[in-house]
N, C-alpha and C positions, 0 to 999 in steps of 0.2 A: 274461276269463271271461264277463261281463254283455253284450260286444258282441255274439256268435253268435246267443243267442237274438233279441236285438234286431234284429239285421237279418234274422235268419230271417222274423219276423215283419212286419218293414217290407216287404220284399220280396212277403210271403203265401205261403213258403215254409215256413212251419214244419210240425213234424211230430211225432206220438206220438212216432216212433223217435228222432228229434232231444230229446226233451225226456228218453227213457228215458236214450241216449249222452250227454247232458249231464250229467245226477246220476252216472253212472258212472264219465265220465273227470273229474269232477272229484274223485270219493276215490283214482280212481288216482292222480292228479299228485301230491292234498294226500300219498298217501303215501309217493310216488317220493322228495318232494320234503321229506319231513321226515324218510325215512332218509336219504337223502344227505347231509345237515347233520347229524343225530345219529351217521353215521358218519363224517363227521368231525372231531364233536368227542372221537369215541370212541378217533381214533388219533391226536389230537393230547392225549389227557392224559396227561400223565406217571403212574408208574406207584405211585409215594407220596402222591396228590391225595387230596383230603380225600371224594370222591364219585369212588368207580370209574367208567370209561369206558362202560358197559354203563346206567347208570343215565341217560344220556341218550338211550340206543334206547330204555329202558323208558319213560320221559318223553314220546319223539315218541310211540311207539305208544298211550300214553294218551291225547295231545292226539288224534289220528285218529281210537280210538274215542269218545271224548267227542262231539267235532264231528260224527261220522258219525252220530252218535245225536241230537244234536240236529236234524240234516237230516230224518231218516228222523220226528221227529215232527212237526215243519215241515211236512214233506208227506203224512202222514196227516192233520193238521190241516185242510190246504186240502181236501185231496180229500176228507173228509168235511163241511166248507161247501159245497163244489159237487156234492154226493151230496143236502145235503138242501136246498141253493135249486134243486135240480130240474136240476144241467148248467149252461155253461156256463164261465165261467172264475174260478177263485178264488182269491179274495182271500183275502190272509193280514189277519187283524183287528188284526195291531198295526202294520199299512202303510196310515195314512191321509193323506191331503192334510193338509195345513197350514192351521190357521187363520190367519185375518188377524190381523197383530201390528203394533202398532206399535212403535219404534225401541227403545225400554227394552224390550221385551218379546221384543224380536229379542234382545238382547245376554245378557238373563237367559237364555233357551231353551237358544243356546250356549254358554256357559258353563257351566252342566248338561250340556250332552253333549261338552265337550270330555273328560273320562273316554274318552268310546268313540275316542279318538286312541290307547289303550292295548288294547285290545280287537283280538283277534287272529284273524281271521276264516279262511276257506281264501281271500276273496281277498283278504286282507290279509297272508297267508304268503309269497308273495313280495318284496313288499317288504322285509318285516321278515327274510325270510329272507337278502334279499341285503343290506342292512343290514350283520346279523350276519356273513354272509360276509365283506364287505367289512373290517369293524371286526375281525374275529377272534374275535367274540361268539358263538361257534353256543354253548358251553355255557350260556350267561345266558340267552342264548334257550330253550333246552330247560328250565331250572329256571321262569323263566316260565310258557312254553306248558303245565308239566306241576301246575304249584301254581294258576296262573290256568285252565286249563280246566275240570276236572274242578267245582269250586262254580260257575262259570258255567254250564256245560251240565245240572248238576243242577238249577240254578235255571230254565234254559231250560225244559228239560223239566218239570220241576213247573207250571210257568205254564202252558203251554199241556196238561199233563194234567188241570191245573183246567177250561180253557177247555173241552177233550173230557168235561171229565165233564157238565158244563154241559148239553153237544149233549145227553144222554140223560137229564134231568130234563125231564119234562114241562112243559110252561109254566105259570104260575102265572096261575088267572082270577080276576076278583075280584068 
């Protein structure tokens, strides 16, 4: 998913249309790609199971609009930072370089983000998807994806409707 734009760009090939066809085929996939798993784990459940078959399409279709919603303020975010630095190209404000660390400070950092090895992204859905294929998991995965998104993408979105409300307080002079 991350290479296209990337060499679109290396190339100097990239393009409005290119960047509009990228956000769109990537909620088509994320949802091709999470009903076809949540169907079927829908026609692999037996029919006495403690969670009806149906509750795993309900599940994926949460995870998709969770995630699609988290996207859609991800990119009203940016494009209002490059609305008001004048144009350009924007940057999302919780994608910074890295400071300089040294080795303790390295190991601490990771460790702290080893959590986001659970964290399940649209391009982290295929792996984890084929995983689950693989393993016979698709229903664990949907209980997952529909108990784990839904307070992350709230929270997503809370953070950065902080950060938007921000943009429209005036600046403080002193």
């Amino acid at each position: 998913d991350a290479a296209d734009g990337a060499l679109a760009r290396y190339r100097g090939h990239g393009s409005y249309f290119g960047r509009f066809y990228d956000k769109v085929s990537d909620r088509l996939v994320t949802l091709t790609l999470v009903l076809s798993l949540s169907a079927r784990a829908y026609v692999s459940t037996p029919p006495d199971a403690a969670w009806p078959g149906v509750v795993y399409v309900l599940l994926a279709l949460v995870y998709v609009a969770c995630m699609s919603a988290c996207s859609v303020a991800k990119w009203v975010e940016l494009s209002l930072h490059s609305e008001i630095g004048g144009g350009g190209k924007a940057q999302d404000p919780g994608e910074v370089a890295a400071p300089e660390r040294g080795a303790g400070e390295w190991v601490l950092f990771l460790g702290k983000r080893l959590k986001h090895v659970f964290v399940v992204t649209e391009m982290d859905l295929p792996l984890w998807g084929s995983i689950a294929l693989i393993g016979g998991w698709e229903s664990w995965l949907f209980i997952y994806l529909g108990f784990y998104a839904l307070p992350y993408s709230l929270g997503a979105i809370g953070v950065r409707g902080r950060r938007i409300r921000a943009l429209d307080r005036p600046p403080v002079t002193g």
